[in-house]
C-alpha positions as CSV (number, residue, x, y, z in Angstrom):
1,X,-70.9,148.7,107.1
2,X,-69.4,151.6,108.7
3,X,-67.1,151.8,111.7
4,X,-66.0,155.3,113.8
5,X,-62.6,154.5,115.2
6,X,-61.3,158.1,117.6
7,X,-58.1,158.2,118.6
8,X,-58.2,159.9,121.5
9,X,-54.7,161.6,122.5
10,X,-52.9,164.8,125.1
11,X,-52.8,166.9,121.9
12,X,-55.8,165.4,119.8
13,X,-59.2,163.8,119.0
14,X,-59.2,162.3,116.2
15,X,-62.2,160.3,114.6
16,X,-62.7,158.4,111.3
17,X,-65.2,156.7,109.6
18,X,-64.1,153.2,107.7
19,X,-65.6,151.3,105.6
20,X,-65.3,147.8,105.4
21,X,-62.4,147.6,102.9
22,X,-60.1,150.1,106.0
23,X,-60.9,153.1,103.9
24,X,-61.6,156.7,105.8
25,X,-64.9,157.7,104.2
26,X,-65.1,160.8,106.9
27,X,-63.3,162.2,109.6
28,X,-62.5,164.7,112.5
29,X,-59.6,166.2,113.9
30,X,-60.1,168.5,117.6
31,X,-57.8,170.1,119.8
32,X,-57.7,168.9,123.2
33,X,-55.0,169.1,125.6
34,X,-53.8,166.9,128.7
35,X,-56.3,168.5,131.0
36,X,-59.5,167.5,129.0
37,X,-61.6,165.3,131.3
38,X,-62.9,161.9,131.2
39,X,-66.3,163.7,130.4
40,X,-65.9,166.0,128.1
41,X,-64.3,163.3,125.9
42,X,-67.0,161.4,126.2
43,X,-69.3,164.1,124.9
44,X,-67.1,165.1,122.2
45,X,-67.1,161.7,121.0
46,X,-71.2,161.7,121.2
47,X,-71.6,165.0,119.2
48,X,-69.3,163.5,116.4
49,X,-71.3,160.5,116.5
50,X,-75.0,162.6,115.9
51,X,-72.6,164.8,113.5
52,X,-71.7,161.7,111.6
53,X,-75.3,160.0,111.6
54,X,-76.4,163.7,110.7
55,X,-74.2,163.4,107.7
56,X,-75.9,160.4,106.5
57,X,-73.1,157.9,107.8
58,X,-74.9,154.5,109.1
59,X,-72.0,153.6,112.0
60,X,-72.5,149.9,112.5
61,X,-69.9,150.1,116.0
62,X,-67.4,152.3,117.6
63,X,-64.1,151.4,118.8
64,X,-61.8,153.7,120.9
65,X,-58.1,154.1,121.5
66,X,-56.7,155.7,124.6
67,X,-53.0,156.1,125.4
68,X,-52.9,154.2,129.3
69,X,-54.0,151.4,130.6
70,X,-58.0,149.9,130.8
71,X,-59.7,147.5,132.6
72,X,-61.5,145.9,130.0
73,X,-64.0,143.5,133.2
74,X,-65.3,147.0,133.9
75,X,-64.9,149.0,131.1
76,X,-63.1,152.1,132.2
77,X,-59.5,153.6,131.9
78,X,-57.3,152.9,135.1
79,X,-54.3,155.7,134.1
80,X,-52.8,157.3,131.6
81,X,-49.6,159.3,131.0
82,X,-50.7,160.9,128.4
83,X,-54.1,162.5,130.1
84,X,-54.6,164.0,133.4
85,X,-56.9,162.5,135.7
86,X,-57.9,159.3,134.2
């Protein structure tokens, strides 16, 4: 079982695949910056996905970090300090 865990932060996107046992099989570092939209994460984080499944990496689930606060009921990202415009 494989899991993609991206970190996403005001400086980086960072994305690794785990295996069960915690240890990074693959990953991906990108510069972003605090500006990056809501958006354009979420299709950075898609294309590393295809990239990943491209590479032969099953992902079994996805979990995502983001530096502010979420509203878990709805699924989205109320603020953050660290991002502009979330």
């Amino acid at each position: 079982m494989l899991t993609l865990g991206v970190d996403v932060g005001g400086s980086k996107l960072l994305a690794c695949v785990v295996d069960d046992d915690g240890e990074v099989v693959d990953e991906a570092r990108q510069e972003t910056g605090r500006a990056t939209a809501p958006d354009e994460i979420v299709e950075r984080v898609a294309e590393l996905v295809w990239r990943f499944r491209a590479e032969g990496h099953a992902l079994d689930g996805i979990g995502v970090g983001i530096p502010g606060l979420c509203d878990h009921a709805r699924g989205v990202v109320r603020s953050s300090i660290m991002l502009e415009g979330w």
